[in-house]
C-alpha positions in Angstrom: -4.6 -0.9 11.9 -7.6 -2.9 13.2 -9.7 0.4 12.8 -9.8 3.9 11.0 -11.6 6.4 12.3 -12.8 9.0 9.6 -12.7 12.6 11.2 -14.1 15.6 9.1 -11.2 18.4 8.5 -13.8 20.9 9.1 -14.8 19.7 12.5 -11.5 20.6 14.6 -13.6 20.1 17.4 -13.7 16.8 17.0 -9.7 16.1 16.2 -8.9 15.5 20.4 -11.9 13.2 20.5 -10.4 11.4 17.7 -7.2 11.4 19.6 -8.6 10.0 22.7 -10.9 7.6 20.9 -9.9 3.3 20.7 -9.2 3.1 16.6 -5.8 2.4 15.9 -5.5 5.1 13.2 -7.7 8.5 12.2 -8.0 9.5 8.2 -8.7 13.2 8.5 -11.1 13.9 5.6 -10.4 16.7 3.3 -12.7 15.0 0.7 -16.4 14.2 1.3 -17.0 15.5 4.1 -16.1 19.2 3.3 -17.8 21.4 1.0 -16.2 23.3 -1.6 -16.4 26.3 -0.1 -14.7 25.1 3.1 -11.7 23.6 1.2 -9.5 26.4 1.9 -10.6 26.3 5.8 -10.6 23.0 6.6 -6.8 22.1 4.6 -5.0 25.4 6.9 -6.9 24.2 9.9 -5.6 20.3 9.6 -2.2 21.6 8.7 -2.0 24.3 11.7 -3.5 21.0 13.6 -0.3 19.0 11.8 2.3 21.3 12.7 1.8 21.3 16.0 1.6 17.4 16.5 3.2 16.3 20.2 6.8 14.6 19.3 5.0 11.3 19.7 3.3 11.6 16.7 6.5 11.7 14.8 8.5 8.7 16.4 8.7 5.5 14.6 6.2 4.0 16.8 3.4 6.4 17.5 0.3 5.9 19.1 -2.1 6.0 16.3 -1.5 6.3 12.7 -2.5 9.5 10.9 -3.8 9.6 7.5 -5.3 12.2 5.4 -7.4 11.3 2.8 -7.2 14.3 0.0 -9.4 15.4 -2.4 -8.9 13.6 -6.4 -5.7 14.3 -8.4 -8.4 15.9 -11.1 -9.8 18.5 -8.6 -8.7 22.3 -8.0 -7.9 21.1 -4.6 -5.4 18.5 -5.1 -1.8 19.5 -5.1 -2.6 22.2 -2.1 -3.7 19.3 0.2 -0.7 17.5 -0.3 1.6 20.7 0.5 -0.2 21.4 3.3 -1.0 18.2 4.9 2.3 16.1 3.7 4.1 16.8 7.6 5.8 15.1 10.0 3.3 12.7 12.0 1.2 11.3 9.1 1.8 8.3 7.9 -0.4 7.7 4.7 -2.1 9.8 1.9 -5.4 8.2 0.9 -5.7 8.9 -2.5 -9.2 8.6 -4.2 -10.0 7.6 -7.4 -7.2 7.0 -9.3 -7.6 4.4 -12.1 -4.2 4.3 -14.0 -0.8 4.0 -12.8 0.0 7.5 -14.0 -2.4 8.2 -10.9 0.0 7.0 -8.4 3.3 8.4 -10.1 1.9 11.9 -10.4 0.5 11.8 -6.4 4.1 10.7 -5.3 6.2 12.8 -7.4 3.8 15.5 -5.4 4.5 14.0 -2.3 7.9 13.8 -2.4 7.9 17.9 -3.3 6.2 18.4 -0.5 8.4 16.3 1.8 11.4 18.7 0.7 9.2 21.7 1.1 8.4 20.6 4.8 11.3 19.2 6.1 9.8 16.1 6.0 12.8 12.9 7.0 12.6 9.4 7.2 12.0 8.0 10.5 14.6 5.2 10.4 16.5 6.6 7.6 15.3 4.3 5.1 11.9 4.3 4.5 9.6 6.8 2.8 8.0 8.5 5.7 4.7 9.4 4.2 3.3 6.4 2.0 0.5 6.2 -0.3 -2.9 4.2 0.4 -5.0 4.0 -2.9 -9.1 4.0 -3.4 -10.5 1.6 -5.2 -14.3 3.2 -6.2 -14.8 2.7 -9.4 -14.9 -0.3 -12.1 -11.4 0.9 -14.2 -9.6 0.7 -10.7 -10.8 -2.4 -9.6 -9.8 -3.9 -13.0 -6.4 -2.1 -12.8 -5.8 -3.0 -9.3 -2.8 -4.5 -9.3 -1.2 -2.0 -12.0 -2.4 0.5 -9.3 -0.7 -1.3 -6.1 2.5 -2.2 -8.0 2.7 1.2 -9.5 4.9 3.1 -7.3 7.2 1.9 -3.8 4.9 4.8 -1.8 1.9 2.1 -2.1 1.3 0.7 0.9 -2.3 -0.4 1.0 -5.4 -0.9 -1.5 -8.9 0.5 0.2 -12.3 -0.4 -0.9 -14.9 1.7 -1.8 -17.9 -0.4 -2.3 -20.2 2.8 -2.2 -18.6 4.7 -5.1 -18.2 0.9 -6.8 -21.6 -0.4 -6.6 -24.1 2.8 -6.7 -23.6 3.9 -10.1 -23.6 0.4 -11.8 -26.5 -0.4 -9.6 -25.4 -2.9 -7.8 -27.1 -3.4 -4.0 -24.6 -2.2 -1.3 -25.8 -5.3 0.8 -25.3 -7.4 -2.1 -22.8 -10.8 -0.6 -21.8 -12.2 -3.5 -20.9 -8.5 -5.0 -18.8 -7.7 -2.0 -17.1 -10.9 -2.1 -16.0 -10.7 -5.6 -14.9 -7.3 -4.9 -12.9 -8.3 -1.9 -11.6 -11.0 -3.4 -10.4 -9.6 -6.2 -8.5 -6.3 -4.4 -7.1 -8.6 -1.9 -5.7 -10.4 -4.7 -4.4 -7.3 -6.7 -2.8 -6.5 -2.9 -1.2 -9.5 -2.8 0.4 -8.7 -6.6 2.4 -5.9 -4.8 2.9 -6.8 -1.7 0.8 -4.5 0.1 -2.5 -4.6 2.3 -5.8 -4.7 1.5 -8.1 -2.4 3.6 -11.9 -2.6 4.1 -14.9 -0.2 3.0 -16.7 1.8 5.4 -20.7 0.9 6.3 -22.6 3.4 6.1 -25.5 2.1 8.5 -24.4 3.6 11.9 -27.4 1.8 13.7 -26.9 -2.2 11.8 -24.1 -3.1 14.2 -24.8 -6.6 13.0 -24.7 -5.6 9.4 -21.0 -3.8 10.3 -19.8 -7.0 12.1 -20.8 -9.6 9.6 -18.9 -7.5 6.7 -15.9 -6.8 8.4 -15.9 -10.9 9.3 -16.2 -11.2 5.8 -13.3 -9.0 4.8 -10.8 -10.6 7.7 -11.4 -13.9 6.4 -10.6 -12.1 2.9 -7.3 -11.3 4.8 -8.0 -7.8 4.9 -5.9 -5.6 7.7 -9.0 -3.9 9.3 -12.0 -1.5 8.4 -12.8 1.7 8.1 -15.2 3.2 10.7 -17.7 6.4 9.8 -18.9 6.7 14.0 -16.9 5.7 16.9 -19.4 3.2 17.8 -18.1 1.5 14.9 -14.4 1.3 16.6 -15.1 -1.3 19.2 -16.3 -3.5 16.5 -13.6 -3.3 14.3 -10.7 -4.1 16.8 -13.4 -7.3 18.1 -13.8 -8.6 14.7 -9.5 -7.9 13.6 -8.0 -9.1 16.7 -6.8 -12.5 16.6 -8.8 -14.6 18.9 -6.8 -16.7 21.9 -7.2 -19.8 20.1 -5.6 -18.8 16.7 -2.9 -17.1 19.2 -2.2 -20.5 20.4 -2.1 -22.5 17.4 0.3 -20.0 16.1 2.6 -20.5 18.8 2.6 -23.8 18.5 2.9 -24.3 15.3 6.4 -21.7 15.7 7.4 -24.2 18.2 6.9 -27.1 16.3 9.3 -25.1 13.3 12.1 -25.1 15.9 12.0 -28.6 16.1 11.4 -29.4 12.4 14.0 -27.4 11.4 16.6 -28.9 14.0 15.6 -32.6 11.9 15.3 -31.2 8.8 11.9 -31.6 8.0 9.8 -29.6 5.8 6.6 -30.1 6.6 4.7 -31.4 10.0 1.6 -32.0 11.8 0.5 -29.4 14.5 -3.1 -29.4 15.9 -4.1 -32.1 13.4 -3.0 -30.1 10.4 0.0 -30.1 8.0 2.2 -27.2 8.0 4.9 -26.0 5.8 6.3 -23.0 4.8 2.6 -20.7 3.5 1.1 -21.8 7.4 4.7 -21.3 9.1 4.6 -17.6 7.8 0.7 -17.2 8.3 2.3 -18.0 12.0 4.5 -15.6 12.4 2.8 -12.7 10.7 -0.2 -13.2 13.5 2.1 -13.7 16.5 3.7 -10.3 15.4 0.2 -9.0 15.6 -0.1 -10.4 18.7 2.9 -9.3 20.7 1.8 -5.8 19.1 -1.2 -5.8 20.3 0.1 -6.9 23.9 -1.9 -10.4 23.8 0.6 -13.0 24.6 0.5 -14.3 27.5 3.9 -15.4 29.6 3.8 -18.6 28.5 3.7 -17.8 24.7 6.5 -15.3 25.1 8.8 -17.8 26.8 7.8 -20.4 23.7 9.0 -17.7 21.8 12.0 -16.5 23.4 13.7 -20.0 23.0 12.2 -20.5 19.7 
């Protein structure tokens, strides 16, 4: 999930655009980009839109992910969102605002309702089919982060939301060192839980430079991908997230080189000039399953694979 498209619930003129576009998943805002008096409108129009999802939407592979990001567990709006938007097809719930584990139990217990209320299965019989991805905006939530990612098996993902973060404490948006320590500190509270971190949007449609150089920042955080306001913002996201050719390479060699190592029994070992053990080995093989996702191994690499 390179890329996330946000797409306005009340623009259903927009939703096959969306479809059609290159970002690897579309959030379909119910939040702050509808007005309260278009609540009502834009939740039946996204569920009618839901409902009548093509089956490929609803396999365990589909073509994009589909997320809905609701309105806050303390509005009017909440708890009719999630009945209506909690179907077969979407993926994730972005939840903003919540600060306190409580938050997150109270969201999935509502979730889960609505899944029995919709006839909503597990794809592979296992695994919750709709999961929970959680905004961090605001200073109690960053602080409570990992409370908040650990809080609930529904969590899949922590997103930050610099704007909400920084604005009312007065912190500049373009502030590095703020973002960093933002970043840094959500990725860690991800890594608590298990779960991915996720990128802020930039608001600054025109600053493609501005857009690259933060999402940089947040890959090298080890964030999954970032959120995109514009689809001129998509192309930019899946540049900056894709693994380049050369970490492709290294990667494959250094699962190679495992195969060997193991065979000796040797626990650590030299590949491109650096020592690997078992952190680098499974940096390795998280990216080359990235790769082959993504289609970008070339023959070679598979056949590496194959006998590895």
């Amino acid at each position: 999930m390179r890329s996330k498209l946000f797409v306005p619930a009340a623009r259903p003129e927009l939703f096959a655009k969306a479809l059609a576009s290159a970002a690897d998943a579309l959030s379909f805002d119910l939040e702050d980009s509808v007005t309260p008096e278009r609540k009502s409108e834009a939740r039946q129009t996204l569920h009618d839109w839901l409902v009548a999802l093509p089956a490929e939407y609803r396999s365990a592979t589909p073509p994009k992910q589909l997320i809905v990001r609701v309105n806050a567990i303390d509005t009017p709006y909440f708890e009719a969102d999630i009945a209506a938007v909690v179907q077969r097809g979407v993926a994730l719930i972005n939840l903003p605002k919540p600060e306190r584990a409580d938050d997150v139990h109270f969201a999935a217990e509502c979730i889960e309702r609505a899944e029995r209320a919709n006839g909503v299965d597990s794809v592979d019989g296992t695994h919750m089919p709709v999961r929970l991805l959680l905004n961090v905006e605001s200073p109690t939530a960053l602080q409570n982060a990992a409370a908040l990612a650990s809080a609930h098996p529904r969590v899949a993902g922590l997103q930050l939301g610099l704007g909400d973060l920084f604005e009312p404490l007065g912190i500049a948006r373009r502030e590095t060192s703020a973002i960093s320590q933002a970043m840094f500190t959500l990725r860690m509270a991800a890594g608590v839980a298990g779960v991915f971190a996720y990128d802020s949007a930039f608001a600054n449609i025109r600053d493609e430079a501005g857009f690259r150089a933060e999402a940089q920042l947040a890959r090298a955080m080890g964030f999954l991908g970032k959120s995109c306001i514009h689809p001129s913002q998509i192309a930019l996201a899946n540049d900056v997230f894709r693994p380049s050719d050369d970490e492709i390479a290294h990667a494959v060699r250094v699962l190679e080189a495992s195969r060997t190592a193991s065979r000796d029994g040797v626990g650590a070992y030299v590949v491109d000039g650096k020592m690997i053990d078992v952190p680098f080995l499974e940096r390795a093989r998280a990216l080359v399953t990235d790769a082959q996702r993504m289609g970008l191994l070339n023959d070679a690499q598979r056949d590496v694979l194959a006998a590895a």
